[in-house]
N, C-alpha and C positions, 0 to 999 in steps of 0.2 A: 309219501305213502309208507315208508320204513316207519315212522312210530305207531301210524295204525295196527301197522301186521303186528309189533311189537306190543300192547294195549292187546289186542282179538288175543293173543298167544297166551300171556301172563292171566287172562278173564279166564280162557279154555284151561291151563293148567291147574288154577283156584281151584275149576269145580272140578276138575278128575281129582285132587287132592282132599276134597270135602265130605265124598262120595264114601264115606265110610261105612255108611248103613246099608248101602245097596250090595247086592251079593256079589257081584264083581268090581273090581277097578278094572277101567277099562282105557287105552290111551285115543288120548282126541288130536285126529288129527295125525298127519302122516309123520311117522318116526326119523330121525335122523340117525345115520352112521359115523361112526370116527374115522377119518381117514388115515390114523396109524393107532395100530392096537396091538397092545401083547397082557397074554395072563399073570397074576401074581398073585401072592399073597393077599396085598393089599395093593389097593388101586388109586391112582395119582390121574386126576383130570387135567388136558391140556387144551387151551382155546385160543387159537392163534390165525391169521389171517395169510394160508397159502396163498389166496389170491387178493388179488384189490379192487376188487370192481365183478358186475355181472352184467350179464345182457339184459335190456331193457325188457320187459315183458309186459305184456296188456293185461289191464286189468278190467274186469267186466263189472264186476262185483256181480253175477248171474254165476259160475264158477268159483271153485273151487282154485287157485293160483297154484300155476306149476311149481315146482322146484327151481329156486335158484340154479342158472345157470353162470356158474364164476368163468372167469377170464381175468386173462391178467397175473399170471404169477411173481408174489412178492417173494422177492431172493431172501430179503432180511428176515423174514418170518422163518423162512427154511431154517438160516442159520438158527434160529431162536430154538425151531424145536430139536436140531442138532444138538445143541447144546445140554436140554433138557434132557436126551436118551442119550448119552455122553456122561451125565451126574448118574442118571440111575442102572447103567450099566457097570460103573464105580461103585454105588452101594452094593449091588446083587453082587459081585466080586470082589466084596471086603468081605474079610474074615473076622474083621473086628468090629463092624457098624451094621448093623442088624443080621448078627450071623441067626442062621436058618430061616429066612423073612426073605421072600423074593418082593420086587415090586414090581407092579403092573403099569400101565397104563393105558389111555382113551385119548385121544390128542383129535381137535374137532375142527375146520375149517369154518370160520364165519364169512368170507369173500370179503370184508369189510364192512358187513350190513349189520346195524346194529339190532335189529330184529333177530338174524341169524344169531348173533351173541345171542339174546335172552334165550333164545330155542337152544343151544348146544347148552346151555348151563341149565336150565332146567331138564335136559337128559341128563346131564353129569348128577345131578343132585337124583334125580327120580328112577331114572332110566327108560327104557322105551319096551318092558316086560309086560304081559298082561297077567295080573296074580291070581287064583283060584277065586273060587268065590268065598271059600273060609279065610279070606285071610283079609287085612284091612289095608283102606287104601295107604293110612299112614308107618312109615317104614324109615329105616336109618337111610342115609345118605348113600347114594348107589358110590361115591367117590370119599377117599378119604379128606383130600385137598383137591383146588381149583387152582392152576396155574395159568397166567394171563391176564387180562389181555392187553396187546401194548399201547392202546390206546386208551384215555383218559374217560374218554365220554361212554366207549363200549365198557367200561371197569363200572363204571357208576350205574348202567345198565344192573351188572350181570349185579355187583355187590347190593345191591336193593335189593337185588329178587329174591337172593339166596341169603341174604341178612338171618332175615326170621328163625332160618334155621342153624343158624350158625356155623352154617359151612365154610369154612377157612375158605380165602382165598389172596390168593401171592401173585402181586402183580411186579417185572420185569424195569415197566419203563411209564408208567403211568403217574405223572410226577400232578397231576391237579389239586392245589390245596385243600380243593373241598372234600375230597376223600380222607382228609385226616378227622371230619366230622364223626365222632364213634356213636353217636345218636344213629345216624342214618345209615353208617356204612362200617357196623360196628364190629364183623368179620372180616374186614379189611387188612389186609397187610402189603408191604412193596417193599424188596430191597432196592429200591432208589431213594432219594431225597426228593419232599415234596418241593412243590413252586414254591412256596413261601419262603424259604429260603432263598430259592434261586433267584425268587423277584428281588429279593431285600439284598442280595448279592452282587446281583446286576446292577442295580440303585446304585449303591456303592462301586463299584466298576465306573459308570456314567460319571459318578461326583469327581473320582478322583484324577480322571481325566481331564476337569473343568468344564465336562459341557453340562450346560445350564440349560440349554435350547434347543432340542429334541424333538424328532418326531419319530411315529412308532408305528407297525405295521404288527394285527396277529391272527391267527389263524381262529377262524369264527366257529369255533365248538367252546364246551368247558375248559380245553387246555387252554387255549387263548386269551379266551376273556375271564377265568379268572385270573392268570397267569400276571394278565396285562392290567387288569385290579389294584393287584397287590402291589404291583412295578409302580404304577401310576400315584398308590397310596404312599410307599415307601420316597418315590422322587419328591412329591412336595413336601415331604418333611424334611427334605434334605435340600431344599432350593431348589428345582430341580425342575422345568415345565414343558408340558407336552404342548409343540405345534399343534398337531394331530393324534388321533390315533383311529387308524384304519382298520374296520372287520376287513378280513378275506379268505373263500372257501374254494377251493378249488372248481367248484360247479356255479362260480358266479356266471351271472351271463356278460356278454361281452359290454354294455354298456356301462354298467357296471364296475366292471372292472377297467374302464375306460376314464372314470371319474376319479379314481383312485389314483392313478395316472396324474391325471391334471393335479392331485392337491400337492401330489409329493412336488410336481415341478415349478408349481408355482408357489412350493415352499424357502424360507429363509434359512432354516437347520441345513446343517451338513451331517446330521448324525442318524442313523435310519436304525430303531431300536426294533429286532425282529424275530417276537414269540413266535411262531410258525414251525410247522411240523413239515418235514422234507420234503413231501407230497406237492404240498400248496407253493413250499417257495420254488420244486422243479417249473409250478406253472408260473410263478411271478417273474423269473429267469427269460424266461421267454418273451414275455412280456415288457421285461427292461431292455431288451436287446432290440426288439420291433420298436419302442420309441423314445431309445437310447440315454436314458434313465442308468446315467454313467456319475462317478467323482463323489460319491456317499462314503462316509464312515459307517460300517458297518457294527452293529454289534448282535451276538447271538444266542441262541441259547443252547441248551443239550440236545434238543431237539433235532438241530442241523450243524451246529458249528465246527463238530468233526466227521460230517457224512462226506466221506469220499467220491459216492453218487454226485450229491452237489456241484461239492466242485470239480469233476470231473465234466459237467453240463457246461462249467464256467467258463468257457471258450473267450469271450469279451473283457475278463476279468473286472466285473463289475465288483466281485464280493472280497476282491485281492486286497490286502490287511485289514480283513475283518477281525473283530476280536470280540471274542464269547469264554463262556462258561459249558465244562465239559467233566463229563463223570471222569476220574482219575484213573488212568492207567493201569489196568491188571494183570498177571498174566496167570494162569490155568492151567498146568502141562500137562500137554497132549490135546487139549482141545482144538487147537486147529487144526492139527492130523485128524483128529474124529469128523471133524465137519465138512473137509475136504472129501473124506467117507464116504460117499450117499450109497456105495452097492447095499450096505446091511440096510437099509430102507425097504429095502425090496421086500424082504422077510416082515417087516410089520403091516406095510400097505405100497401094495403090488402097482395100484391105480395111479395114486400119487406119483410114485416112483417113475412109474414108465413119463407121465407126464413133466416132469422135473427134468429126466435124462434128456427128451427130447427137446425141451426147450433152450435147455444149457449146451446141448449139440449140435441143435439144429438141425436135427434129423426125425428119420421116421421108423419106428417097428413095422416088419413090412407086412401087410393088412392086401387084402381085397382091392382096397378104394384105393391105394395111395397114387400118386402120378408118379410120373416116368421119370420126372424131374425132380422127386422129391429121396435127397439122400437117406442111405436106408443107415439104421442103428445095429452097429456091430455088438455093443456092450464092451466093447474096449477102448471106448474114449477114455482119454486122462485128462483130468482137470486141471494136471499139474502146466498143461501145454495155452492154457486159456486166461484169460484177466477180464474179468466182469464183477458185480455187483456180490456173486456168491464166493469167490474168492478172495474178495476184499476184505483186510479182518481190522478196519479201522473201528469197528464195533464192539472190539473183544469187550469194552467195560462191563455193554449192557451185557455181551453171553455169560458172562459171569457172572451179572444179576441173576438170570436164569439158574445158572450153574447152584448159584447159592440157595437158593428159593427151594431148588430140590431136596438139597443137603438139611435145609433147615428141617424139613417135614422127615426125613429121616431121620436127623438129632433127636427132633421129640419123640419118634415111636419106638427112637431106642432107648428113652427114658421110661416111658409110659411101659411100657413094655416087659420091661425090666430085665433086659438081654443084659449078659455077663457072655459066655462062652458059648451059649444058646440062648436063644428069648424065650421066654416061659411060655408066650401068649403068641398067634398067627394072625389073630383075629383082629377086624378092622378096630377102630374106636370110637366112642361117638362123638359126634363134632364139636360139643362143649366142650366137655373135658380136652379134645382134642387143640381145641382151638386158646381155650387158659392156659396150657404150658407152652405152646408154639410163640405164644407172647413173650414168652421170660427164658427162652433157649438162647444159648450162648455155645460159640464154637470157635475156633480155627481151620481152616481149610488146609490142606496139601501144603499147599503155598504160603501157609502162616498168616493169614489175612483173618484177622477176627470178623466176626460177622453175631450183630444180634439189632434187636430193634427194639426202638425208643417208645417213649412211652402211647403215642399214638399210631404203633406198630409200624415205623419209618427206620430208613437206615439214617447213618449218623448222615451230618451235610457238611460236605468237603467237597470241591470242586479245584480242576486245573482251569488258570485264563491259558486259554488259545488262540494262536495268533495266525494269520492266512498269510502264508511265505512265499515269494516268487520260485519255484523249484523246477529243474531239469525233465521232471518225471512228467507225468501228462495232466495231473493236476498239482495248484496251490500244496505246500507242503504245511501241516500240522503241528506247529513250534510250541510248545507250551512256555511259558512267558511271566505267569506267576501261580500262584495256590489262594483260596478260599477256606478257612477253616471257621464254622460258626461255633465250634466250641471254644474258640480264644473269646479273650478279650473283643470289646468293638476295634481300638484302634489297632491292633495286631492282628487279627482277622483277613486282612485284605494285603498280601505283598506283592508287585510289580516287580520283575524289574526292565525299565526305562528303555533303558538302552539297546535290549534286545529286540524291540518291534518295529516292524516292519508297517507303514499305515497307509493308506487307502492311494494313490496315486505316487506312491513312492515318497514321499514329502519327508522330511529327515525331521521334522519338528510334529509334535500335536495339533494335528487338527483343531481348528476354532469354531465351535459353532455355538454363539451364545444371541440371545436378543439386543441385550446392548453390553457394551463396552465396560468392563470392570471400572467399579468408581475409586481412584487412588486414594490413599491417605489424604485426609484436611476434606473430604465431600461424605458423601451418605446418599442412598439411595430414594427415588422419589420414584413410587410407581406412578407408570399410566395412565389415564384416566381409560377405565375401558379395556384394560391389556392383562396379561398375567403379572406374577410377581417379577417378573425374569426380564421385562419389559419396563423400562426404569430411565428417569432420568438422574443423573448429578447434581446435586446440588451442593457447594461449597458451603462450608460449615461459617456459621455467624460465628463475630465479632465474641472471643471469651471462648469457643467450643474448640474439641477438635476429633478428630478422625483419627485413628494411630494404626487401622487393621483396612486392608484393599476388600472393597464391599460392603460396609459398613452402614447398617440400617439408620441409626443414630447418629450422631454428636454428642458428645460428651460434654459439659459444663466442666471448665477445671475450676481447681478448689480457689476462694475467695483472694489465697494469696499470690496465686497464679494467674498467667493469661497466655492466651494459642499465641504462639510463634507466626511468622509470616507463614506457613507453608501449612497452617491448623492442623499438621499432623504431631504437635508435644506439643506440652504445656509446659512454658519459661515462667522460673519466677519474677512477678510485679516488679516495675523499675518501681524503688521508693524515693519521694521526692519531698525534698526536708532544703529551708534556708541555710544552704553548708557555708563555712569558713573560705572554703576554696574555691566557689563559684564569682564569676565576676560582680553579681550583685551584692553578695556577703563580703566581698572584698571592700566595693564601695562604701557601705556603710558601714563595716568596723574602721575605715581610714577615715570618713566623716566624724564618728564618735570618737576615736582616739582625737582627731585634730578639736574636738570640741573638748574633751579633757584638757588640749595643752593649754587651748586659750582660756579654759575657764584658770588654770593652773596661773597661769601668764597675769590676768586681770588681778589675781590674787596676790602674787605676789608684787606687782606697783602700788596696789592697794595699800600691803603691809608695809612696803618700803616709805610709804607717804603716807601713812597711815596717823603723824599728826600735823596733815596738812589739813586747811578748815574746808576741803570741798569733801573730801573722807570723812570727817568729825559729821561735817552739817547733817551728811547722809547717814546715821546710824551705821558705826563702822564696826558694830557687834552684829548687827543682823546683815551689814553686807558679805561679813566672812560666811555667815553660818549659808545664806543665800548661795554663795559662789559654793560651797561642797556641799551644798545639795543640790547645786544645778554640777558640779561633777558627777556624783554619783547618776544623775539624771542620764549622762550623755554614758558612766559606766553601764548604765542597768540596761541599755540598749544593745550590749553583745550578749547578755542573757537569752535572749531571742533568736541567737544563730547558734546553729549546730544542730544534730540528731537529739530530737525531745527525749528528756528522759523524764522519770517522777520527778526526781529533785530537782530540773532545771525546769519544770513548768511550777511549780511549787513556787522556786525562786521570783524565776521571772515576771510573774503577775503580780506578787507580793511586795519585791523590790521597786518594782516601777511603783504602784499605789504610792508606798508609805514615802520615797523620796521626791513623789512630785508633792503631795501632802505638804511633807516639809518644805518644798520649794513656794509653794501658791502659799503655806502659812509666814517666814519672812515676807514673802512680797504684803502680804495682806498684814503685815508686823509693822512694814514702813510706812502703809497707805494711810493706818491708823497715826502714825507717829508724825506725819506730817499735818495732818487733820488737825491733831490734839495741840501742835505746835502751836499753829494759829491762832486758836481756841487759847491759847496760855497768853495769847498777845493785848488781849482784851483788860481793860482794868475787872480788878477784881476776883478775876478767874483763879483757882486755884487745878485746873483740869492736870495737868503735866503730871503732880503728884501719883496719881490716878494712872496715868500708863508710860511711869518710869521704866528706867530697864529691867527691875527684876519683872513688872508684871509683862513686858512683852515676849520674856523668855517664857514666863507664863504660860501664854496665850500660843505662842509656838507648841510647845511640849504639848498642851492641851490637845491643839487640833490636831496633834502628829498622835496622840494616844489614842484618838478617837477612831483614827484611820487603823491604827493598827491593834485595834479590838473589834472593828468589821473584820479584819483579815486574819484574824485570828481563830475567829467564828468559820469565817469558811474555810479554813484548811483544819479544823477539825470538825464540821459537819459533812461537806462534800468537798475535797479539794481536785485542785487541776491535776490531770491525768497524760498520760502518753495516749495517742487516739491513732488509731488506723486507719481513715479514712476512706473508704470504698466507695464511695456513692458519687461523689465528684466526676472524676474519671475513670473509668470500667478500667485502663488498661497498667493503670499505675496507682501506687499508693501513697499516698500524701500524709506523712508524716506529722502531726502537728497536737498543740496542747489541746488540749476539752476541757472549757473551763470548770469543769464538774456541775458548779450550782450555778444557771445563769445569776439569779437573784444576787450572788456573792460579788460577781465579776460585773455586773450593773451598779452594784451598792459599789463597791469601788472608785468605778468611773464616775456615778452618780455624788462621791461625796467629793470626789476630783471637783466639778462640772461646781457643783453649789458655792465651793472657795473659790472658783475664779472668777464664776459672776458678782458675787460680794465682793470681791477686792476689784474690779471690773466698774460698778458702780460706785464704791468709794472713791477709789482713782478716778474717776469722771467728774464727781464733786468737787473735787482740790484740785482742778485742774488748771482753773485760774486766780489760783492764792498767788499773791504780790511775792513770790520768792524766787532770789537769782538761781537758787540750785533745787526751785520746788521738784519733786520726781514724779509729783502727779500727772505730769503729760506723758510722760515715758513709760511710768505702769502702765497709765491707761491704754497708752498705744500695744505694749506687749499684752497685756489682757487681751485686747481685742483681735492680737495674733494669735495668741494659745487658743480662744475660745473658735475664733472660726478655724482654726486649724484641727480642734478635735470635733466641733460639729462637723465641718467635711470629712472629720476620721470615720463613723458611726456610717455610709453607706458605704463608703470603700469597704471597710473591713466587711462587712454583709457582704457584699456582691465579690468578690475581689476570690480569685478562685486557688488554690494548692498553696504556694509559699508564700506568692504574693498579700495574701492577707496576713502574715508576719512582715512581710517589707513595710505591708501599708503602715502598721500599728509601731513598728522603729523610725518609718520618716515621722511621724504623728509625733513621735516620743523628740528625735531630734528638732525637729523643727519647732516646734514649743520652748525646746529647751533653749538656740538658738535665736530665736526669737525675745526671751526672757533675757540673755545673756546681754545680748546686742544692744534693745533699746535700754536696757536699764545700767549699764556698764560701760556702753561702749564713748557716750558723751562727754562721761568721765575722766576717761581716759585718754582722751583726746585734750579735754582741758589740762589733765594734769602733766599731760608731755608732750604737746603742741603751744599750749594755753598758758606758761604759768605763772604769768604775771595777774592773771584771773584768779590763780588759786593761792589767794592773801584774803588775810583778813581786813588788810585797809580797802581792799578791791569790795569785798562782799557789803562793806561797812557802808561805805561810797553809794555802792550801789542801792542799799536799804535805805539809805537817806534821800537819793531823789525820789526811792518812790514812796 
């Protein structure tokens, strides 16, 4: 029913305010009094909540509704507006801040109804006068400033109503970020810090704790849920996920708040994040202790986190190391002597007063009615002798909010004013003007504490973390633990220190409350299907990737030359893998190719030694030498191929093999010829031998060997062979090896290989069976037939044959050829000449020629 009355109220004061033409302004509607008043010059509005609650009343809608009846007085309001006649008892007895200016003021009780608010601030703006009839209804502000109110939702009330008119108003502890809107609430001002900060502060508090997985409770007005907005906006930008987040109003019904109950317990979070105003969590308190809703990390806000009420209720110590955000420690001198005060009370409002004494004494003024039982008020109680709620001064930050709020409206009218020694002017101001300098005043207090507001008329945002201490006294003791300052830097903004907190069950270590388990270096995170961000599995990072930061959304790809370590949190560089010198297989074949160097060395040298014996002679013993060092070079050009590739050894190595197997297949194909052409001379008549004597077979050598080495010459200066880095084979290592630049080049090569040995291949197969003791056409032919199957089975090795092994392939390919070549075409000889050598005569071969 409160925003009805509130809506009927603000309609009724429209039209008595519109009512301009009519001969009187008249007030609609039953007037309101201040419940502490004093005259002044100029007058200061106050609207604060002595009480917190009223009795329930029937409402007919046939009548006219009684007058709230409050009950319930709040201690903290007292102190508030102690505070506020405290400041301006300060100004009227300074000599230097508005000498000859008294101040007044009007201080209004709303009981906590926010109806009530709209009705005391449209007094304070209007007042509750009936004007003549000559006069109009529209008039200056019956108040110069509005101080109050401390709650968010009753602020956004009054600051709407009295917006239009620009009536300042300075709010204590109203911390709602919606209020920073100057559209809507553009008379606005509060020396506190809005939420926005505090949520994005908190956020940060949350992160650096490590909890990720959170649930959160707030109080269901504007403070609350925008408070819990911002918290909630600022957590997911930070990693950061709400389990829940629960409305709660202290008038929930019991079911209600029964369910509330259930989520938090059959929650997974350890961490209970709680916007809530002290009101609502006295009743949550209660609530956790009936069904033992014990073992939570608490975290708070200004709200409650250093109300001594609280944890004074905290008997179970449910909230015992909680840790929150708290206005910063002020002190004020003399203000707690003034607030401890309350006889001058009397003198501004008599009613109030006697009902404050008796409640804080527990006694009775003695009256007609009272009982017999009821102790009577002397007026000499001492407060000094009692500890309650109004003696408690865990609150001095906000009374100093107050404090300031008065001082500020002072500062401007002693600008505006233009007081030096005396003020020039008594007179109130109008609220624009009044309200454009009160924006841009700046001061220090008694106590050297600057004081001005920012640009959406807020004080600066600084905050103390506070922490809930185990303490001797009769509640949780108030440890302050680190500072918030939002005008640093982001990473310097937030300082802890660690060591000093005390947390939630006594636990010596940080509470854990996350959805899942940090993912370590070498994995990455994989959400849920269906879950928040904060809800995630591990997933080990692939083959090549890795992880190096704990939580890590990604995997990383290392660079091309690199690959993840066993543990995919670094990247090692690629083992490279090249046919080295020192490996067992390189060892092998440079001890095979040397032993074929000695033997071809060996064969050479019997040869020369016997070199004019007739089995040497018969064999052309010019093209056997040049045969044997080129079948050296053949078994040398095969250590070209081991070691780490560089330009010039892959340059070398394809080049050298070509041109000296060239020359090798051109002798063999020198003798095939020469043996042919023999025959061919045996014939009557023939004159063939002439025709391919020894200069033409040296010839025919030189020829084929030029030919070879003008393809090779072509491709190492069109596209020659390269050092290649080989990636693609094996992901995890690099393979070393040559690129023959231009296949065409490296096939033309092989290709003019490939064509001399099948031509010398099918010669030799011809003269295979010429009538001669030392014909060699069976021995070419047979080694032909081993070079050529041995490099046709070269041609898929080397394809398929994967990192060095396709240089092993292509050295056995090279030796065994060569060996092959060696063997059958040398090695018969050799045996006749040093086994045999009664064979190796001329009467023997003569002999021999004759029977056949």
């Amino acid at each position: 029913m409160e925003p009805f009355f509130a809506l009927m109220h603000i309609v009724m004061t429209i039209i008595t305010f519109t009512r301009a033409n009519e001969t009187a302004c008249t007030l609609q509607g039953q007037p309101v009094y201040p419940q502490l008043w004093k005259d002044g010059d100029i007058i200061i509005g106050g609207v604060f909540s002595f009480h917190s609650s009223w009795k329930i009343r029937q409402i007919t809608y046939s009548f006219t509704p009684s007058p709230l009846n409050c009950i319930s007085l709040n201690y903290r309001d007292f102190q508030y507006v102690q505070s506020m006649l405290f400041a301006v008892e300060e100004i009227n007895n300074s000599s230097t801040l508005l000498p000859g200016v008294s101040l007044g003021y009007k201080i209004y009780d709303t009981c906590g109804s926010m109806a009530m608010a709209i009705r005391v601030t449209m007094a304070l703006a209007n007042g509750h006068e009936n004007t003549s009839s000559a006069g109009p209804c529209t008039k200056q502000a019956y108040v110069q400033t509005i101080l109050g109110d401390t709650t968010s939702s009753a602020c956004m009330a009054m600051a709407k109503t009295i917006g239009p008119f620009k009536l300042p108003m300075i709010s204590h502890y109203a911390t709602c970020e919606c209020l920073s809107d100057k559209t809507k609430y553009p008379s606005f001002l509060r020396t506190i810090t809005s939420d926005y900060y505090q949520s994005r502060a908190l956020a940060e508090l949350v992160k650096h704790f490590g909890w990720t997985w959170v649930g959160a409770i707030r109080t269901d007005d504007d403070y609350g849920n925008n408070g819990m907005a911002t918290f909630t906006k600022m957590a997911e930008q930070m990693g950061i996920c709400l389990e829940y987040s629960l409305p709660f109003f202290r008038t929930y019904p019991e079911d209600k708040v029964i369910r509330i109950i259930e989520q938090i317990k059959s929650s997974t979070s350890r961490v209970i994040v709680g916007f809530l105003v002290h009101w609502d969590l006295e009743v949550l308190l209660h609530k956790f202790v009936e069904y033992n809703i014990t073992g939570y990390q608490w975290v708070g806000t200004e709200g409650w986190i250093s109300d001594s009420v609280i944890a004074s209720m905290d008997k179970h110590h449910i909230l015992q190391g909680a840790v929150g955000l708290a206005i910063p420690k002020t002190q004020v001198t003399g203000l707690k002597e003034f607030i401890l005060d309350i006889k001058p009370l009397k003198s501004s409002g008599s009613a109030i007063f006697t009902e404050l004494w008796e409640e804080l004494f527990q006694c009775k003024y003695s009256t007609k009615n009272d009982s017999v039982f009821t102790t009577p008020c002397t007026g000499k109680e001492e407060l000094s002798q009692m500890q309650n709620t109004f003696t408690d001064m865990s609150l001095m930050p906000i009374f100093s909010n107050v404090y300031k709020g008065v001082y500020a409206v002072a500062h401007t009218l002693h600008n505006l004013l233009g007081c030096k020694e005396k003020c020039a002017s008594t007179k109130q101001l109008d609220p624009l003007t009044f309200l454009t300098h009160l924006r841009k005043v700046r001061f220090k207090t008694k106590d050297g504490e600057e004081v001005y507001f920012d640009e959406n008329g807020e004080a600066v945002a600084k905050y103390e973390v506070i922490n809930w201490q185990p303490s001797k006294k009769k509640h949780d003791e108030f440890v302050t633990v680190g500072l918030y300052d939002a005008t640093l830097l982001m990473k310097e903004r937030l300082a802890v220190n660690m060591d000093s907190i005390v947390w939630a069950n006594n636990v010596t270590k940080v509470p854990v409350s996350v959805c899942s388990e940090s993912c370590p270096p070498g994995s990455r995170k994989a959400v849920k299907k269906g879950k928040p961000i904060c809800c995630y599995d591990c997933i080990p990072c692939t083959e090549g990737e890795i992880s190096n930061t704990t939580d890590s959304v990604t995997c990383l790809r290392c660079h091309q030359d690199f690959w993840s370590n066993q543990q995919k949190d670094g990247c090692v560089e690629k083992e490279t893998e090249f046919l080295s010198f020192e490996e067992i297989m390189g060892i092998l074949l440079t001890m095979i190719s040397i032993v074929g160097t000695f033997i071809t060395i060996i064969i050479a040298v019997i040869f020369f030694k016997y070199k004019n014996t007739p089995i040497v002679k018969a064999n052309n013993s010019e093209l056997s030498f040049l045969l044997l060092f080129s079948l050296m070079l053949c078994f040398l050009c095969s250590l070209t191929f081991i070691g780490r590739p560089t330009e010039w050894s892959c340059m070398l190595r394809h080049t050298a093999f070509g041109i000296t197997f060239v020359l090798c297949i051109s002798c063999v194909l020198g003798k095939t010829v020469v043996v042919l052409m023999a025959f061919r001379a045996t014939i009557p008549g023939s004159n063939v031998m002439k025709w391919f004597g020894p200069p033409q077979q040296r010839f025919s050598v030189l020829g084929f060997t030029l030919i070879q080495l003008l393809i090779c010459v072509l491709w190492l200066t069109i596209s020659p062979p390269f050092p290649f880095k080989n990636l693609n084979y094996f992901k995890e290592k690099i393979i070393l090896e040559c690129d023959v630049g231009s296949p065409i080049g490296f096939w033309a090569v092989l290709g003019y290989i490939g064509f001399l040995a099948l031509l010398c291949f099918i010669l030799a197969f011809l003269a295979r069976k010429l009538p001669d003791k030392f014909n060699e056409a069976k021995f070419i032919t047979f080694s032909m037939l081993i070079f050529c199957a041995v490099w046709i089975a070269f041609i898929p090795a080397y394809v398929s044959s994967p990192g060095k092994f396709t240089v092993a392939v292509e050295i056995f390919a090279i030796l065994a050829s060569s060996f092959g070549l060696l063997f059958c075409i040398f090695l018969p000889k050799c045996y006749v000449i040093l086994f045999k050598p009664e064979k190796n005569s001329k009467k023997h071969m003569m002999g021999k020629m004759a029977s056949n």
